[in-house]
Every structure is written in C-alpha cells, then in structure tokens.
N, CA, C and O atoms as CSV, one atom per row, in Angstrom:
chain,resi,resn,atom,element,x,y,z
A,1,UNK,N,N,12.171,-43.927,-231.368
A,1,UNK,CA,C,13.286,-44.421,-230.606
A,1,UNK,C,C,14.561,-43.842,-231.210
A,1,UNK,O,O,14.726,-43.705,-232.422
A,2,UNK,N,N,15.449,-43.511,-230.273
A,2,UNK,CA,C,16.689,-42.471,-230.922
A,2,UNK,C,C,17.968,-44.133,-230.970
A,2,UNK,O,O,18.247,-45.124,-230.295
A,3,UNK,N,N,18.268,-43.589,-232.002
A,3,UNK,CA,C,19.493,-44.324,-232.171
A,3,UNK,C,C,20.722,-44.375,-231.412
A,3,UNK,O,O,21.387,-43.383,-231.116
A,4,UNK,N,N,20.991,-45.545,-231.115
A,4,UNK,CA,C,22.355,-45.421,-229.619
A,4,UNK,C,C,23.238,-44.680,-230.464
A,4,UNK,O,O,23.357,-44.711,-231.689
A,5,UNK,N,N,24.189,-43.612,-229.089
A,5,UNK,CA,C,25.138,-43.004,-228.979
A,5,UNK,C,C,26.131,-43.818,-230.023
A,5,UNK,O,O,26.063,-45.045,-230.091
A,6,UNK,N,N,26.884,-43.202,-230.681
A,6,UNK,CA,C,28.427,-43.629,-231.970
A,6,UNK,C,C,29.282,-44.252,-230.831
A,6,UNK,O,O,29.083,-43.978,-229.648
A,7,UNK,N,N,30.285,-45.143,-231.278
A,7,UNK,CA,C,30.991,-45.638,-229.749
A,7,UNK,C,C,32.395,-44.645,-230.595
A,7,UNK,O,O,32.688,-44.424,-231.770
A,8,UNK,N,N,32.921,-44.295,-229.388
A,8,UNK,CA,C,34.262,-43.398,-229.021
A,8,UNK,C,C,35.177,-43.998,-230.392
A,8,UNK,O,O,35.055,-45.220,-230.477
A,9,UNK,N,N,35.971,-43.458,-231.363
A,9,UNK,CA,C,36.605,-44.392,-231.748
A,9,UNK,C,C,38.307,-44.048,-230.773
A,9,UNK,O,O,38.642,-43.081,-230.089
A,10,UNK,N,N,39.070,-45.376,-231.148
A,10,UNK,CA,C,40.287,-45.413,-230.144
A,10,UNK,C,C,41.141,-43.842,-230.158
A,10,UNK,O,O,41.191,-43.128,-231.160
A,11,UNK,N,N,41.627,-43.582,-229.142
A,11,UNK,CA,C,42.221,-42.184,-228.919
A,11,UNK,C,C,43.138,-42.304,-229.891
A,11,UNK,O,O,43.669,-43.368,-230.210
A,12,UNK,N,N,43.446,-40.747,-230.610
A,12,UNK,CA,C,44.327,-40.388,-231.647
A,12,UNK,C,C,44.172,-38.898,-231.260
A,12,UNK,O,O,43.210,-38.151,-231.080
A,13,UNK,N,N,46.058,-38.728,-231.184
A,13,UNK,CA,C,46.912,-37.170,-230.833
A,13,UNK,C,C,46.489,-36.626,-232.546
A,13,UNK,O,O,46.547,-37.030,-233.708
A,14,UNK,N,N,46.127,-35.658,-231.885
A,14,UNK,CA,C,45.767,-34.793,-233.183
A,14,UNK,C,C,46.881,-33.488,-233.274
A,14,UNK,O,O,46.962,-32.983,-232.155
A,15,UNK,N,N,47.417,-33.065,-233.876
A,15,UNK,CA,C,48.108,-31.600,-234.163
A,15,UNK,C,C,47.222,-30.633,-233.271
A,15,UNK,O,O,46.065,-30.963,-233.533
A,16,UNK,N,N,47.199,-29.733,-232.465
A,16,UNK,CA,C,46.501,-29.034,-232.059
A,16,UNK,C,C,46.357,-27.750,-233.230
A,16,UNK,O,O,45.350,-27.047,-233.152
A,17,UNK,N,N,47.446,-27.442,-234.384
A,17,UNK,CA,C,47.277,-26.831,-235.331
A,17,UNK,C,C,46.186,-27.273,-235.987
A,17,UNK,O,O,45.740,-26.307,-236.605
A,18,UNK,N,N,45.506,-28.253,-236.181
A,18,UNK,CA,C,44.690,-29.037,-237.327
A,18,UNK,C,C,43.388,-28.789,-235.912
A,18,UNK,O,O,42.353,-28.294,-236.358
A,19,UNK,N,N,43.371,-28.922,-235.174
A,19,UNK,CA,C,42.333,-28.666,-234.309
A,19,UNK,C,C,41.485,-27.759,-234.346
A,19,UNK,O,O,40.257,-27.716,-234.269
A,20,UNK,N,N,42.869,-26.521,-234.563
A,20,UNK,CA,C,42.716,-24.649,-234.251
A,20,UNK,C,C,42.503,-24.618,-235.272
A,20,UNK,O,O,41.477,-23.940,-235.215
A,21,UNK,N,N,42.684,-24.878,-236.593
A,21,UNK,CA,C,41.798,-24.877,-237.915
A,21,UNK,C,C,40.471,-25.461,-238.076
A,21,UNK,O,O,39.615,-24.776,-238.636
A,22,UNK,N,N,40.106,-26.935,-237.557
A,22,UNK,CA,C,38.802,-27.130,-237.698
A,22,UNK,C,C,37.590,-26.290,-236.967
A,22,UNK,O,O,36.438,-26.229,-237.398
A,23,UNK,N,N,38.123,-25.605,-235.675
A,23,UNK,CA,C,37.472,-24.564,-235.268
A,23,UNK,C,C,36.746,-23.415,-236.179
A,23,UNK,O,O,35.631,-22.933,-236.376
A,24,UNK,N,N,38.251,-23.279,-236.652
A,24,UNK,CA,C,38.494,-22.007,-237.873
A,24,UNK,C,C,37.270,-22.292,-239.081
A,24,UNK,O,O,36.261,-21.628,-239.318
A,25,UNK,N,N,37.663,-23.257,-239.586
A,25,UNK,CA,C,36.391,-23.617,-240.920
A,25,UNK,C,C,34.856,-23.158,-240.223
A,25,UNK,O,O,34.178,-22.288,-240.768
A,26,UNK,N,N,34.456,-23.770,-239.105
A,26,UNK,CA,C,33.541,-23.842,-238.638
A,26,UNK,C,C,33.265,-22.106,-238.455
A,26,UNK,O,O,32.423,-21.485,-239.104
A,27,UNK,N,N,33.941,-21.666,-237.692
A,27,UNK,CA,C,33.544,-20.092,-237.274
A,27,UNK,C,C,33.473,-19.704,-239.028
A,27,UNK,O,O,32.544,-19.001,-239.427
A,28,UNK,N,N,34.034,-19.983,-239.547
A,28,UNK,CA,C,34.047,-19.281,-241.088
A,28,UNK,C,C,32.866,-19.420,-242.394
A,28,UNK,O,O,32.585,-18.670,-243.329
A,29,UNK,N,N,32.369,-20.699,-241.972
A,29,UNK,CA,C,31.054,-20.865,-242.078
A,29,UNK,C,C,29.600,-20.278,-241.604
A,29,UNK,O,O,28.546,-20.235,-242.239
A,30,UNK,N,N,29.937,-19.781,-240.099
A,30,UNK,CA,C,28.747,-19.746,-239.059
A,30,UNK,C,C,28.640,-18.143,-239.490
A,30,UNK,O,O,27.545,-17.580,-239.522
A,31,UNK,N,N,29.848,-17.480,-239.809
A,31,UNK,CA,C,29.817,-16.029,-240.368
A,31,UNK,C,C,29.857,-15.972,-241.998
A,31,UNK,O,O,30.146,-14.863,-242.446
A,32,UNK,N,N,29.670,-16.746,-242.713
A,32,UNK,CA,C,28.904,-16.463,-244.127
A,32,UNK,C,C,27.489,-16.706,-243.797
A,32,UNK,O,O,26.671,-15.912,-244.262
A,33,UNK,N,N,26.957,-17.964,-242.855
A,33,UNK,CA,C,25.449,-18.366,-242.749
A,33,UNK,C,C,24.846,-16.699,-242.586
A,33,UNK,O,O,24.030,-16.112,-243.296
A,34,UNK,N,N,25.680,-16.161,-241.224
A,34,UNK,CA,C,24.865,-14.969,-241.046
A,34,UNK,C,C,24.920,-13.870,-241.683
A,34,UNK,O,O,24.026,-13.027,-241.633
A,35,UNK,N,N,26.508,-13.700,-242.692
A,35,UNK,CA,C,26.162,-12.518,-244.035
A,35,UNK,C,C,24.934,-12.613,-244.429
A,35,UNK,O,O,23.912,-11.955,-244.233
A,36,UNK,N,N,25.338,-14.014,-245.316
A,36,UNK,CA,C,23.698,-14.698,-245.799
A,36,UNK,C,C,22.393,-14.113,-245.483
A,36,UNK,O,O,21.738,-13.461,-246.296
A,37,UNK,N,N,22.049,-14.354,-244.328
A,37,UNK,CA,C,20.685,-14.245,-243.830
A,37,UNK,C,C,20.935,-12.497,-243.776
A,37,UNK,O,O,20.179,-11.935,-244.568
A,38,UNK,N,N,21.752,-11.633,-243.078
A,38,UNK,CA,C,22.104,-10.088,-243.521
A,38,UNK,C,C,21.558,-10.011,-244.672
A,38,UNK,O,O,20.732,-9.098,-244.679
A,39,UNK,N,N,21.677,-10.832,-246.175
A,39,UNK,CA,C,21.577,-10.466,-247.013
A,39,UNK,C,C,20.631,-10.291,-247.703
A,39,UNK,O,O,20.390,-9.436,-248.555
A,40,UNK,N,N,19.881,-11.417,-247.196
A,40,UNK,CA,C,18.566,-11.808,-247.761
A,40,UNK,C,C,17.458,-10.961,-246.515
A,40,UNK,O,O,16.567,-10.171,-246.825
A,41,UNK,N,N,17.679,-11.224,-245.634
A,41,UNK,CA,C,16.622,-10.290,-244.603
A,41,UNK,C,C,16.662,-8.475,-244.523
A,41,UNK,O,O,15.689,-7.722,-244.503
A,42,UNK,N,N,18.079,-8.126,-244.488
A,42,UNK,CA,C,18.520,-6.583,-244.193
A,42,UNK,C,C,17.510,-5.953,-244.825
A,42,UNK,O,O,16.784,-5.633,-243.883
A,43,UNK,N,N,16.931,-5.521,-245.934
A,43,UNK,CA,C,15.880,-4.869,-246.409
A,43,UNK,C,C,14.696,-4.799,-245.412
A,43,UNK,O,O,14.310,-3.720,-244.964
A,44,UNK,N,N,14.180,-5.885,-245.107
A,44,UNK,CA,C,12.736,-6.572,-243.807
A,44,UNK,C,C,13.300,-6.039,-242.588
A,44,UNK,O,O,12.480,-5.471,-241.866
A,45,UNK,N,N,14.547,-6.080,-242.159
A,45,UNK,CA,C,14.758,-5.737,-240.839
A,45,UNK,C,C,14.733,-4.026,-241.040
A,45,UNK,O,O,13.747,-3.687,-240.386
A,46,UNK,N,N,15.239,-3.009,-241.527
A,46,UNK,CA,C,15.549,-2.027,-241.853
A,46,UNK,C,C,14.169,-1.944,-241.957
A,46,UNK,O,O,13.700,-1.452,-240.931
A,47,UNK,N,N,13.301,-2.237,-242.815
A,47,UNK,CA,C,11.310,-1.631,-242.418
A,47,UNK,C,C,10.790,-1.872,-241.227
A,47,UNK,O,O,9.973,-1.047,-240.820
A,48,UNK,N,N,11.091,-2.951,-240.435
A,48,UNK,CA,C,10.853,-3.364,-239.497
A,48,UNK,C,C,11.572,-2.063,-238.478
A,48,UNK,O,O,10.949,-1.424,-237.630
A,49,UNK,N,N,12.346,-1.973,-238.665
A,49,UNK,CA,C,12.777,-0.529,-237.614
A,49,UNK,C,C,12.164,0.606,-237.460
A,49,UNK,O,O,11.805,1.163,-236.423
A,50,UNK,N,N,12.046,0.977,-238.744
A,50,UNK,CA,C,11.301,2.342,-238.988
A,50,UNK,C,C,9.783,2.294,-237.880
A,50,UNK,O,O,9.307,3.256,-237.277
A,51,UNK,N,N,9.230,0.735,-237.882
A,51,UNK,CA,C,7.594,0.714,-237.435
A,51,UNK,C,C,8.129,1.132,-235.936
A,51,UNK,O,O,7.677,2.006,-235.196
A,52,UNK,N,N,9.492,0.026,-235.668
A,52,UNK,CA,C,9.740,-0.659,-233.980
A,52,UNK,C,C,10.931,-0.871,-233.957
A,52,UNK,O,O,11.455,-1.968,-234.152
A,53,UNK,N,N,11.982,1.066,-233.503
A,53,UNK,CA,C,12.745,1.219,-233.824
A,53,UNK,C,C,13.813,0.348,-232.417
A,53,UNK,O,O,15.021,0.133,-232.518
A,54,UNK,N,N,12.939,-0.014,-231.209
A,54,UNK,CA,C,13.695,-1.234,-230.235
A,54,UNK,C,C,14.573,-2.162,-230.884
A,54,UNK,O,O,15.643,-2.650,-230.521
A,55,UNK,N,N,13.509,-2.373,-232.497
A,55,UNK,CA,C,14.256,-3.839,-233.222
A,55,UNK,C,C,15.427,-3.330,-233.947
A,55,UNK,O,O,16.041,-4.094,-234.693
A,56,UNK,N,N,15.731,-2.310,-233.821
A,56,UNK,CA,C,17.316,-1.865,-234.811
A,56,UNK,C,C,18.344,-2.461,-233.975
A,56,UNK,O,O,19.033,-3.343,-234.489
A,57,UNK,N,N,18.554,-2.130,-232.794
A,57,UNK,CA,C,19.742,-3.034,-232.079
A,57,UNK,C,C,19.999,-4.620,-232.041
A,57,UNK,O,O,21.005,-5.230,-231.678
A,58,UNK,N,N,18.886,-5.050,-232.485
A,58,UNK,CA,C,18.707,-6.429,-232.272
A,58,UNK,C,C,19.250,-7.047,-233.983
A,58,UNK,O,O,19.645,-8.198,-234.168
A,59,UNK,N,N,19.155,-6.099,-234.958
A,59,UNK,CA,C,19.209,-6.155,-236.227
A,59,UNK,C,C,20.824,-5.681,-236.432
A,59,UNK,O,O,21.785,-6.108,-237.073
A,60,UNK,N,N,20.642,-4.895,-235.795
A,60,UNK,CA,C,22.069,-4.844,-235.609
A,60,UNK,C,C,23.951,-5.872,-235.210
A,60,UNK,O,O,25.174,-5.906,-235.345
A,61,UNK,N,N,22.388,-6.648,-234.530
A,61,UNK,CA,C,23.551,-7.877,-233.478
A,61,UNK,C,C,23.816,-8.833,-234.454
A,61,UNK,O,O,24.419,-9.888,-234.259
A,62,UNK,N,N,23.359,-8.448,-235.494
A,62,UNK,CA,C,23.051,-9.692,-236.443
A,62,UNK,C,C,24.767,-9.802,-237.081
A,62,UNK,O,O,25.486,-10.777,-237.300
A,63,UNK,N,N,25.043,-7.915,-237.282
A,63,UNK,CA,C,26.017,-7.737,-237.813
A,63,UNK,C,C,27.203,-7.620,-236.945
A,63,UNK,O,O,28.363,-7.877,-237.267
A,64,UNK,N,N,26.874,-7.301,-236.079
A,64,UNK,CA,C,28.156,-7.992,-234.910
A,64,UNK,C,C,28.798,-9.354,-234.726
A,64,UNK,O,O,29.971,-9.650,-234.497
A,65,UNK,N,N,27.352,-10.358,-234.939
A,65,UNK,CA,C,27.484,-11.281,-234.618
A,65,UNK,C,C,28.391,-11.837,-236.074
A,65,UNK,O,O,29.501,-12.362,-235.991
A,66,UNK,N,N,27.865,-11.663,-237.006
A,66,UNK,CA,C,28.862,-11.906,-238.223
A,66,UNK,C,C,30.042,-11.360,-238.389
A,66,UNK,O,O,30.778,-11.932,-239.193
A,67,UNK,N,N,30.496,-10.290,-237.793
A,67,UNK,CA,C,31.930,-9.968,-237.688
A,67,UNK,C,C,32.915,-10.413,-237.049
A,67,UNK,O,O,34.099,-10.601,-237.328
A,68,UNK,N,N,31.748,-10.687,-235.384
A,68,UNK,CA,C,32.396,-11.476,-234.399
A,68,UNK,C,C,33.228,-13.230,-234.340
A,68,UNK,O,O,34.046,-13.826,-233.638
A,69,UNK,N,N,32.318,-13.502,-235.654
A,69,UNK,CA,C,32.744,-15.151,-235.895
A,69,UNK,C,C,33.677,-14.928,-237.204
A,69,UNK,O,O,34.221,-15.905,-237.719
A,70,UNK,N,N,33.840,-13.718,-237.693
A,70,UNK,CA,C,34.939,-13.862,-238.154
A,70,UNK,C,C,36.335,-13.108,-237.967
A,70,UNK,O,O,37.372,-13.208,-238.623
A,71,UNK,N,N,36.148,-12.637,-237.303
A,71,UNK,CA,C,36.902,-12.119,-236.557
A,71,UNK,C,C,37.965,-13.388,-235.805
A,71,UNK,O,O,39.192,-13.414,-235.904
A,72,UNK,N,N,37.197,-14.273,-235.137
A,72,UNK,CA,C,37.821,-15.162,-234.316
A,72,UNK,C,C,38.199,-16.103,-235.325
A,72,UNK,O,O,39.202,-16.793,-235.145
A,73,UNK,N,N,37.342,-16.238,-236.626
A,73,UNK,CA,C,38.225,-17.618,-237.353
A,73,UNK,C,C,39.298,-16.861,-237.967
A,73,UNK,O,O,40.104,-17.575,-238.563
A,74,UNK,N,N,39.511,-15.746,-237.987
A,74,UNK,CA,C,40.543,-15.209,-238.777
A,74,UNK,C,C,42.012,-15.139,-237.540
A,74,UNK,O,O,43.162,-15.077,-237.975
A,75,UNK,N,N,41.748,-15.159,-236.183
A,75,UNK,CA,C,42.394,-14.749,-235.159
A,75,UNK,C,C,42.730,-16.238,-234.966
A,75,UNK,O,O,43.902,-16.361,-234.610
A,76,UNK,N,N,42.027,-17.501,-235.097
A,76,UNK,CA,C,42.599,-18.853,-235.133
A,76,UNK,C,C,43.724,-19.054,-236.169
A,76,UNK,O,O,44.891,-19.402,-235.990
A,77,UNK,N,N,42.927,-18.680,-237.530
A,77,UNK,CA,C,43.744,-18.747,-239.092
A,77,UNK,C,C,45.106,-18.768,-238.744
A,77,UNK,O,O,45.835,-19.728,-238.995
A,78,UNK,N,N,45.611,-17.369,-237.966
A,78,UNK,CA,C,46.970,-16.370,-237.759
A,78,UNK,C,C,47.317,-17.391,-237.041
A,78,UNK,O,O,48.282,-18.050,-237.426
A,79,UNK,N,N,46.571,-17.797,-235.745
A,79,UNK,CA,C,47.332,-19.012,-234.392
A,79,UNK,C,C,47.945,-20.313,-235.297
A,79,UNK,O,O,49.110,-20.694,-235.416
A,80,UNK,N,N,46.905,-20.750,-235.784
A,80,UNK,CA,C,47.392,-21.944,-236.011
A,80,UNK,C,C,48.442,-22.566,-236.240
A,80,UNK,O,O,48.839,-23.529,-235.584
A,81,UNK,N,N,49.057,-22.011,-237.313
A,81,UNK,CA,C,50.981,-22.218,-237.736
A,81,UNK,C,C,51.588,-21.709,-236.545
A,81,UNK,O,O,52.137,-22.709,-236.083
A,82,UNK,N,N,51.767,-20.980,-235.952
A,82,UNK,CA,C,52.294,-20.866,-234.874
A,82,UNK,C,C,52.336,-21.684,-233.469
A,82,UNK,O,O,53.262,-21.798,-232.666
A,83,UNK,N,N,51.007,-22.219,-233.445
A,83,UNK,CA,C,51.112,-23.222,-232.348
A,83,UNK,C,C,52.169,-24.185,-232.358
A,83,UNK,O,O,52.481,-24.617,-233.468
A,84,UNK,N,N,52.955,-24.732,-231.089
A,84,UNK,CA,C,54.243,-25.592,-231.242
A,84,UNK,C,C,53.605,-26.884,-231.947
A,84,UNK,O,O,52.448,-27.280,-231.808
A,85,UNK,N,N,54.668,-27.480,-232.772
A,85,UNK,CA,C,54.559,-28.843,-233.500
A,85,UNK,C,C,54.273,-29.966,-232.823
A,85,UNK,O,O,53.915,-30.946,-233.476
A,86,UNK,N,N,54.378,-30.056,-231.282
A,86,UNK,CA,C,54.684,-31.228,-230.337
A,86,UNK,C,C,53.828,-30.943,-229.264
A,86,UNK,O,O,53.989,-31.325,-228.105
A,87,UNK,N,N,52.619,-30.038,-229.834
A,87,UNK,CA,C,51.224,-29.949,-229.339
A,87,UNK,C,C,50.109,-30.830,-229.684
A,87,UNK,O,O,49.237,-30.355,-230.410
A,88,UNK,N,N,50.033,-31.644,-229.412
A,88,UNK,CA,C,48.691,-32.521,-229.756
A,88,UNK,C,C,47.615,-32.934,-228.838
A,88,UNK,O,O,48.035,-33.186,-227.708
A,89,UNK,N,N,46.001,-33.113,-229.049
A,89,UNK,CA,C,45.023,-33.494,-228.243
A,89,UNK,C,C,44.500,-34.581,-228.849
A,89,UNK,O,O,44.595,-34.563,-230.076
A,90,UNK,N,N,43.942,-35.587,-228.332
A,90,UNK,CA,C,42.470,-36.007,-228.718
A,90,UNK,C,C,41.437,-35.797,-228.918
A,90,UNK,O,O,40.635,-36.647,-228.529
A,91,UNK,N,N,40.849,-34.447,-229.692
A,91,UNK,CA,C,39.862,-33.900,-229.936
A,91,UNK,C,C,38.666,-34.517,-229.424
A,91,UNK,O,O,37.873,-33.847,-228.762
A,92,UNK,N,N,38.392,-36.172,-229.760
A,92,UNK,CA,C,37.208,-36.679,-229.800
A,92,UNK,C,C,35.816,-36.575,-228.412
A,92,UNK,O,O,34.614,-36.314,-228.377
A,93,UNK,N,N,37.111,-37.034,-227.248
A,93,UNK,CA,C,35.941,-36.740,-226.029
A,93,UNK,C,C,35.377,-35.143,-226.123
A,93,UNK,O,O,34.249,-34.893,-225.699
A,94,UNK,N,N,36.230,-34.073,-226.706
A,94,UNK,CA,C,35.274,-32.505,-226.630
A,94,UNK,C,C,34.395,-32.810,-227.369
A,94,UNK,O,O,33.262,-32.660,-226.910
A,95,UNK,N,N,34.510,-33.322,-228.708
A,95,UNK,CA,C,33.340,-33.143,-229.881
A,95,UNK,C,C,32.173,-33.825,-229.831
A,95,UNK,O,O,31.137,-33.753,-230.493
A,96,UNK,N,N,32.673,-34.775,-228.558
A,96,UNK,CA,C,31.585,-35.803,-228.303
A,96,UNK,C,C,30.290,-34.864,-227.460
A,96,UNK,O,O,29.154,-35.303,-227.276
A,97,UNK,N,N,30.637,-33.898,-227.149
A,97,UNK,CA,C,30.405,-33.060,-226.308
A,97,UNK,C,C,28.896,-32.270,-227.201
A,97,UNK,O,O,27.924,-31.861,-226.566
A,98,UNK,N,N,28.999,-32.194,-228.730
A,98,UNK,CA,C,29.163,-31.314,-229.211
A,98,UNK,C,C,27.463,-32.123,-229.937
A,98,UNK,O,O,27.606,-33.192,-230.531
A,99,UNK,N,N,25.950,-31.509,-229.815
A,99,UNK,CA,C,25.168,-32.492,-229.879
A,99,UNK,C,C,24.985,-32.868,-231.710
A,99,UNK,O,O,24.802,-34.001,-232.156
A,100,UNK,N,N,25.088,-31.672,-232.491
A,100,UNK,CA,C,24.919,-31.949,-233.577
A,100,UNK,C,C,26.158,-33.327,-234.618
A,100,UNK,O,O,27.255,-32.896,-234.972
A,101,UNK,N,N,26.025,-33.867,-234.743
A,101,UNK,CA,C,26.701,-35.030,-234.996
A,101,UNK,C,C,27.577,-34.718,-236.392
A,101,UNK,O,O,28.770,-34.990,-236.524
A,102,UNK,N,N,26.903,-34.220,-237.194
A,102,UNK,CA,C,27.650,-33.767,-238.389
A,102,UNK,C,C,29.319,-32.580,-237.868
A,102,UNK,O,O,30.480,-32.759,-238.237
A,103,UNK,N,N,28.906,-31.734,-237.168
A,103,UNK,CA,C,29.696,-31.035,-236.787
A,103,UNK,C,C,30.731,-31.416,-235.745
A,103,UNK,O,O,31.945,-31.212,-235.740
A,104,UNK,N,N,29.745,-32.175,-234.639
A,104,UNK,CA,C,30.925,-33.051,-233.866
A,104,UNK,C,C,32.295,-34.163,-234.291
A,104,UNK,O,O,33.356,-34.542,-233.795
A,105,UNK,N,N,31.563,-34.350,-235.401
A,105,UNK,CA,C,32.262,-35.304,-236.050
A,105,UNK,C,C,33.393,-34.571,-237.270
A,105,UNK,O,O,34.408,-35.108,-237.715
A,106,UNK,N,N,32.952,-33.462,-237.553
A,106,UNK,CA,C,34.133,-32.926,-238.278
A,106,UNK,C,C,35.532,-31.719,-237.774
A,106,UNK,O,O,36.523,-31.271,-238.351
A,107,UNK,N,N,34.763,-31.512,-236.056
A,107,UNK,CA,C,35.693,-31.131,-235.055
A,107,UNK,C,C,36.606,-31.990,-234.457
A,107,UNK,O,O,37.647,-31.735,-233.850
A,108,UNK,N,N,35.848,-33.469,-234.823
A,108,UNK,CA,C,36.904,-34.861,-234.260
A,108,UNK,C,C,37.851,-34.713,-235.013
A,108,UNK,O,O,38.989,-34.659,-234.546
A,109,UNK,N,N,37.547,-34.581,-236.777
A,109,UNK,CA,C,38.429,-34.801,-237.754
A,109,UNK,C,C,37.911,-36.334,-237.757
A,109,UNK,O,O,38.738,-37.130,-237.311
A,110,UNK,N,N,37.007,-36.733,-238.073
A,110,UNK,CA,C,36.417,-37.900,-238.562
A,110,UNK,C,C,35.475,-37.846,-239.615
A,110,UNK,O,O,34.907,-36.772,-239.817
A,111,UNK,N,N,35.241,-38.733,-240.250
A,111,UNK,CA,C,34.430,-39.174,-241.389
A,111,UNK,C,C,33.535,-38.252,-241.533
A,111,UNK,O,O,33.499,-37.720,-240.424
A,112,UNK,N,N,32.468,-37.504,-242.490
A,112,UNK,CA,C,31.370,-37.011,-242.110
A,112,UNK,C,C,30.529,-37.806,-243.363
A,112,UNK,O,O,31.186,-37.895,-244.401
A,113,UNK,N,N,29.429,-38.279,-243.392
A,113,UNK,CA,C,28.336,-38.938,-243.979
A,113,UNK,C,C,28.109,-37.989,-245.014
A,113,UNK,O,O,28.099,-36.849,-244.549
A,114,UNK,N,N,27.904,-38.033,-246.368
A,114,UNK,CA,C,26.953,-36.602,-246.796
A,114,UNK,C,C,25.542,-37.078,-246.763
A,114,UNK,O,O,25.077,-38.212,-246.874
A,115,UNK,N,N,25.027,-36.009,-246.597
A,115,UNK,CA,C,23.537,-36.104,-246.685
A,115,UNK,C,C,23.004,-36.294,-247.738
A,115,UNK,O,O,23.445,-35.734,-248.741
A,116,UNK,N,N,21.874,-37.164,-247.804
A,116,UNK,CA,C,21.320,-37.281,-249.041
A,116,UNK,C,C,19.703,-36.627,-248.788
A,116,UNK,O,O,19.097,-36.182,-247.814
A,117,UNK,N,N,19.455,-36.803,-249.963
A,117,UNK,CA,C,18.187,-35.754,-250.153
A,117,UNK,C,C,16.387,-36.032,-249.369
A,117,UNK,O,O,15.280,-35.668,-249.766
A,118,UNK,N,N,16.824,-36.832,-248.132
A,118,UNK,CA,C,15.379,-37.381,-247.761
A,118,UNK,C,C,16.040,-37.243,-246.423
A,118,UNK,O,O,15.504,-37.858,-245.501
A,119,UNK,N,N,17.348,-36.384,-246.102
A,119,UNK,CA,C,18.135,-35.930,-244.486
A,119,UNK,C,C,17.850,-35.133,-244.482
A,119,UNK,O,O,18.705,-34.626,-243.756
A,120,UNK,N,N,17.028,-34.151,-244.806
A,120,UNK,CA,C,17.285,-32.258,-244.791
A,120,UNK,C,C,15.590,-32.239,-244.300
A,120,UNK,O,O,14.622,-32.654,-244.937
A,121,UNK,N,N,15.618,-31.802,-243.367
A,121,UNK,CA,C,14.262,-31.359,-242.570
A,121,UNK,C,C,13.656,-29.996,-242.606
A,121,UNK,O,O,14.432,-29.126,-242.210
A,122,UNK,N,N,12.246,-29.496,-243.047
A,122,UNK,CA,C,11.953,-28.822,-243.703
A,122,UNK,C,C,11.380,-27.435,-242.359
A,122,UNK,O,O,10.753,-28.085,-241.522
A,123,UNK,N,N,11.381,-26.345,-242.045
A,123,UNK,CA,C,11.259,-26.120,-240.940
A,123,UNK,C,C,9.388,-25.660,-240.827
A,123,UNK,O,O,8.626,-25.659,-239.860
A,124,UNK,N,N,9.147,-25.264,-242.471
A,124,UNK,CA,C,7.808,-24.901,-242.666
A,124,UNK,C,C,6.503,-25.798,-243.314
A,124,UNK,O,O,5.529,-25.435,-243.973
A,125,UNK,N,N,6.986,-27.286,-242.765
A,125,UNK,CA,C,6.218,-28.402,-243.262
A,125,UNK,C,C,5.303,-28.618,-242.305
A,125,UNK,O,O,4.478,-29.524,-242.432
C-alpha cells in the first residue's frame, strides 16, 4: 500500500532567482552523475564499439548529454542574478508535479529528509 500523497504546504512567493538556482544545482548534479558513469564505463563502451561500431553514437550521447546539462546549469548560474527582484512564484504546485519526492521537494525549497541506510534500494538484489 503506497503512502498518501504529502498535503500542499500553504503558498509561499519564492524569488524566482532562488528557483533558477535550484534548477541550477540539480542540472549540476545530473551532469557530474553522467561524467561519473563516462568515467567509470568509457573504457567498456570504447570496446564495445570496436565489436558494434552502431554503439559509438549512442556512447557518444552520453557525452553530449553531460555537456548538455551543464551547459544549461551554467546558462541558469549567469540568469539568475539578473532576473528582476520583484519576480516571485510558488514553486510548490510545479514540484508537486515532479514524481521523485526527494527532488520535488528540494525544487519546492522545502525540507529534504536524509536518507538513512535501510532507504537506498539495491538495483542487483
């Protein structure tokens, strides 16, 4: 049985600067995850080409795709101070949007839980 939906908490104007940054963290994260995995896989993918050279473009996207997310948190970074001061949203109904809960919740700019060591789900169990 899934646990009921978090209830809304009451609307709060957020800086849309502080918004365009929590974006920012996030893209800035999602492009180290995929250096990361570049880093640790690139050797396997690069043999993997040589057999089934189709898979080089796809190995490739890997590194697009990591440039591409930082690219944009760096293109938020620059926005942010610049956005007007007397810009504000309620973030919460988008993030509500947003299914992973840890992340929705730190795009709200709300609380985030840390995980403790019996939360982390194992993918090869």
């Amino acid at each position: 049985m899934s646990a009921p939906p978090k209830p809304f908490p009451a609307p709060t104007e957020t800086p849309m600067s502080d918004v365009t940054m929590a974006v920012q963290v996030e893209l800035t994260r999602l492009a180290a995850v995929a250096n990361d995995i570049q880093e640790t896989f690139g050797a396997a993918l690069v043999q993997a080409a040589r057999s089934h050279p189709e898979s080089l473009g796809k190995a490739q996207g890997l590194d697009l795709l990591a440039q591409h997310l930082s690219g944009v948190a760096d293109f938020l970074e620059a926005l942010a101070p610049h956005l007007p001061a007397d810009w504000s949203v309620d973030p919460v109904p988008a993030a509500r949007t947003v299914r992973l809960s840890d992340l929705s919740d730190r795009l709200a700019g709300l609380p985030v839980a840390v995980a403790g060591s019996d939360d982390f789900v194992f993918f090869f169990d």
